[in-house]
N, C-alpha and C positions, 0 to 999 in steps of 0.2 A: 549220271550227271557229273559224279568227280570224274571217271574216265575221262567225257569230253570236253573238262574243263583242261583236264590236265593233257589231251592233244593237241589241244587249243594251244594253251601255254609253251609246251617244250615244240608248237610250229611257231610259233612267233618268234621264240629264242633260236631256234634253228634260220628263221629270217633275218635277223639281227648279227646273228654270227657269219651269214655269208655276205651283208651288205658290209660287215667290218672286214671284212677280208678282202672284201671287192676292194675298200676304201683304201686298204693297207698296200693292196698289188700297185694299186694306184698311185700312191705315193711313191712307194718305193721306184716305178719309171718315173714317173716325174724328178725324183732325184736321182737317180740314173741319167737321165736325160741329161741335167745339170751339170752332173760332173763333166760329161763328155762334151758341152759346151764351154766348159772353163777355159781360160785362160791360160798359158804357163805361168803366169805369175801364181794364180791361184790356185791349180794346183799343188803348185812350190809349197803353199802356205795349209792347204791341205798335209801334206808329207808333213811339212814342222810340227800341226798338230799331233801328226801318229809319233816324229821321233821323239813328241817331249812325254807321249804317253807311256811310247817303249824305255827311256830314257831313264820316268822319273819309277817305274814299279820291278824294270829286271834286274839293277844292281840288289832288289830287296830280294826278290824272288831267290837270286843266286846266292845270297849269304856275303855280299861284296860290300865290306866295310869303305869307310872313308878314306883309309890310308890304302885301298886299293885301284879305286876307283875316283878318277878327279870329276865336280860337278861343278854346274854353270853356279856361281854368282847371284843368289837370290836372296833379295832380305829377310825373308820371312822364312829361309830353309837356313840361315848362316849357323854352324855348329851345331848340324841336323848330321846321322851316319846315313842321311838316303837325299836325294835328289835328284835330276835331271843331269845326265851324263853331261859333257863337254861336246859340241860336235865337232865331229872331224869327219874331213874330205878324202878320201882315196888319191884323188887325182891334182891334191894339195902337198907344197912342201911345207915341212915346219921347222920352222926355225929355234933356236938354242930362247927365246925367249917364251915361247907358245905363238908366236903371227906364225897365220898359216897364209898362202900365196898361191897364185899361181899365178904366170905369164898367159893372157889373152893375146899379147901383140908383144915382141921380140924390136926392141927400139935398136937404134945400132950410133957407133961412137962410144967416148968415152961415159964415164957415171960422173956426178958431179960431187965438189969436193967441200969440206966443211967452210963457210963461211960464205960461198957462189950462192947467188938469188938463184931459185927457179921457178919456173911457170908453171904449172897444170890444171889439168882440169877434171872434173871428178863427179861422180854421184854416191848415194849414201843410201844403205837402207836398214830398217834394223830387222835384221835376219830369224834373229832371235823371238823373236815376236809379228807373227805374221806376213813381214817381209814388205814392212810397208817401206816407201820413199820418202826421202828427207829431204836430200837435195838432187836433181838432175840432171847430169853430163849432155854436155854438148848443147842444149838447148834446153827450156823448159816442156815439160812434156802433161799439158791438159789439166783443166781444173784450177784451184788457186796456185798450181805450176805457173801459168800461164804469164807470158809480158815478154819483153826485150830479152837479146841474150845478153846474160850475168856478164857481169866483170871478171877475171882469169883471174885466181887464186895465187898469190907468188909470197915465199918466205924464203928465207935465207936456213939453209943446211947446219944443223951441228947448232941452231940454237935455241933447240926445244921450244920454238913458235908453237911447235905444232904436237898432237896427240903420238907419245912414240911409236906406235903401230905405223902411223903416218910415217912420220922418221925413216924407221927402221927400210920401210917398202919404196921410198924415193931414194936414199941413198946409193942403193946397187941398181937404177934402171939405167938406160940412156934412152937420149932423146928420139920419140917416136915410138916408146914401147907403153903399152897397156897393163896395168897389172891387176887383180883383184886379190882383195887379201881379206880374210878374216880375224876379226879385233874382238877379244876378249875383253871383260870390263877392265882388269890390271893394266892393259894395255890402249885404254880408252880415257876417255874425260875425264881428268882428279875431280874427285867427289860428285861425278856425275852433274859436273855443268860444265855445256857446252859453252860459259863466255869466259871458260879457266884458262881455253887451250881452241888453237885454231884445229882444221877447219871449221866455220860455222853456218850453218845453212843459213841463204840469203836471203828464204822466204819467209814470211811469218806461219804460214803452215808448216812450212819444214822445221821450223823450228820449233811450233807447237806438238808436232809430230815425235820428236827426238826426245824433245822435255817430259813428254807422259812416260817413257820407255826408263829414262834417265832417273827421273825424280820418283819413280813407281816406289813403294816398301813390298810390295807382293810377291806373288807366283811369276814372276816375268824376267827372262834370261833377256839381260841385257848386250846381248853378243852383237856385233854391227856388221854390216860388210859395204866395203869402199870399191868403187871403180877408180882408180887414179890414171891418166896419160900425163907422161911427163913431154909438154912441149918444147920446152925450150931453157936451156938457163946461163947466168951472167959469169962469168969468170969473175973471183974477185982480183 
């Protein structure tokens, strides 16, 4: 009788363990399937997951103090020896402040000079945190995106209107070039509000979007990335 209690039992657990495997192969294509349906966007934001996890455990792994190693800007890590590395781009230049850049579009003409209005136009995303959008270039793009196109963004050069990363990346373009740059928090919002210092998204989700990023105390590297086209600007 124990015998056939006990084939009984380790077949039903033998059933069990191959319906969980089944369940498991199954999942796993299923998400399989997913990724390979993603999006580039989403993907992107996949990869930020893996680099904030490679990021924030191999400076510890390797023995890389703080004064070796520079980390993203996070409340809750601030005068920690470990954190989430800083990213950087290969096919990015960096400049003597930490903006890092690259030219999408090579504008042509002169740069514009301290105190000349100029024009552009720009999208916003914060990188640093899933790579959502804030504001979007050239027209609104779906969802509470969605309405007229925006009014063209114009400040006057050389008089810290605007976020210095901003600054810094319109100063050297000319008109008709595209640039993308990555903003650091030191080099972003004083005190993480966006109504300190222009740009500021025009929409109320864009703004609500920038504000959680901004205003967070947490795990959340506040690092941003800009599209800026410089269209046009005024001689003074």
């Amino acid at each position: 009788m124990a015998l056939m209690l006990y084939a009984s039992t380790s077949s039903a657990f033998k059933n069990l363990s191959q319906q969980d495997n089944c369940a498991k192969q199954a999942d796993v294509a299923s998400r399989t399937k997913m990724c390979l349906q993603m999006l580039p966007e989403e993907k992107t934001c996949v990869r930020h997951r893996r680099e904030f996890i490679a990021g924030f455990f191999v400076p510890m792994l390797l023995g890389v103090g703080a004064a070796d190693a520079e980390f993203a800007d996070m409340p809750a890590l601030r005068g920690k020896d470990y954190g989430k590395t800083k990213m950087r781009y290969p096919d990015f230049k960096e400049t003597s402040s930490g903006l890092q850049f690259k030219d999408l579009k090579m504008g042509t003409g002169p740069i514009p000079k301290p105190g000349e209005t100029v024009v552009v136009d720009w999208a916003g995303y914060t990188i640093g945190y899933y790579g959502r959008i804030f504001e979007a270039r050239n027209k609104a793009k779906g969802g509470s995106f969605e309405g007229n196109e925006k009014e063209l963004f114009r400040f006057k050069v050389g008089r810290s209107e605007v976020i210095p990363a901003f600054e810094e990346a319109v100063a050297s373009m000319s008109v008709g070039g595209v640039r993308r740059i990555i903003v650091p928090p030191e080099l972003g919002y004083p005190e993480n509000d966006y109504n300190k210092k222009e740009p500021k998204p025009t929409t109320f989700s864009g703004q609500r979007a920038l504000d959680f990023v901004l205003k967070n105390q947490g795990l959340i590297d506040k690092t941003l990335l800009f599209d800026i086209e410089l269209l046009k600007f005024v001689p003074s």
